[in-house]
C-alpha angles and dihedrals in degrees: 000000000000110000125124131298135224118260113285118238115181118214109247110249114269106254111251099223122055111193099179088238099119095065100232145053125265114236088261094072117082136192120224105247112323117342125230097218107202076077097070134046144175093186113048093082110019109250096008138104111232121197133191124205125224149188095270123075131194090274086063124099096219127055120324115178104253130131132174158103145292117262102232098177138065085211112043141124108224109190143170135175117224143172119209120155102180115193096195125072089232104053117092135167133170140091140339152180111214133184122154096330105311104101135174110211134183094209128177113215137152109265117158087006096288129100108253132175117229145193128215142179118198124189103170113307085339114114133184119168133194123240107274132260120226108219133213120216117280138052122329123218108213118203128202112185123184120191109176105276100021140035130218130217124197145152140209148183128199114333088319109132105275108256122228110227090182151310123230135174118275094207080078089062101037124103088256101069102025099032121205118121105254105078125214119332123188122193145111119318125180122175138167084212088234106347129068111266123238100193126083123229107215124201130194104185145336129220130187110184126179117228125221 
């Protein structure tokens, strides 16, 4: 049938960089399932994102604290900076991949009594960590890169050399394999793994960049 259109009316570009100033979330950015709210604010640390962990992680059919966005290229960097200094062996925050379920997550914990920073791949009640990394105090910059088959996951502090935690395949985390109908998100994730956590995750910005 050939007959007019409406006027078109392009949707402006998403901005790469997300600070947390503005006090609330851009329609882009989506919850898992309903939020409980008293586990994120825009308001408790002035341009920051602060998450509280709960008892409840992604595998959990209530209310984890997660919130992001959806992953719209093969080739991207997706980053954040946070600080998180938990103080309990359950509580964990980072960042994460997610699609139906199966996620991929860079996550700082206690473990040894040190704060380390982790990566781990879940398929189901399936597992496989990373070795992990030993911090230093201070904030942690936490790196997703996604380069067509694979994505990377790293972390870094200060002007030290980004370190790689691991690469794995994207094909495990694609529709395909897992199924549902969201695609991949990637976005920040804090959780006390059964307890409620006492410790904030606090994030200064996000950036999702595509890659030529």
């Amino acid at each position: 049938m050939t007959c007019p259109t409406l006027p078109l009316k392009p949707f402006e570009a998403l901005p790469s960089l997300t600070d947390f100033s503005a006090g609330k979330f851009d329609l882009n950015w989506n919850y898992l399932r309903y939020p409980s709210q008293e586990n994120f604010s825009l308001s408790s640390r002035k341009g920051f994102l602060r998450l509280k962990g709960s008892e409840q992680t992604i595998e959990d059919r209530k209310s984890p604290t997660f919130i992001g966005r959806r992953v719209q290229d093969l080739s991207f960097t997706a980053s954040t900076q946070m600080e998180f200094n938990p103080s309990n062996a359950n509580e964990e925050a980072g960042f994460i991949l997610l699609n139906n379920g199966a996620h991929f997550d860079i996550l700082i914990k206690r473990s040894g009594g040190k704060r380390v920073a982790v990566a781990s791949l879940r398929f189901g009640n399936v597992v496989h960590e990373s070795d992990a990394v030993i911090l230093k105090p201070g904030p942690v910059k936490l790196i997703i890169k996604g380069e067509r088959s694979n994505f990377t996951f790293l972390c870094q502090q200060g002007s030290d050399q980004p370190k790689e935690l691991i690469r794995a395949m994207a094909r495990y985390l694609s529709s395909e394999t897992v199924g549902g109908f969201t695609g991949v998100y990637v976005g920040m994730y804090a959780t006390g793994n059964g307890k409620a956590s006492n410790a904030f995750a606090d994030y200064d910005w996000f950036e999702y960049k595509k890659d030529e």
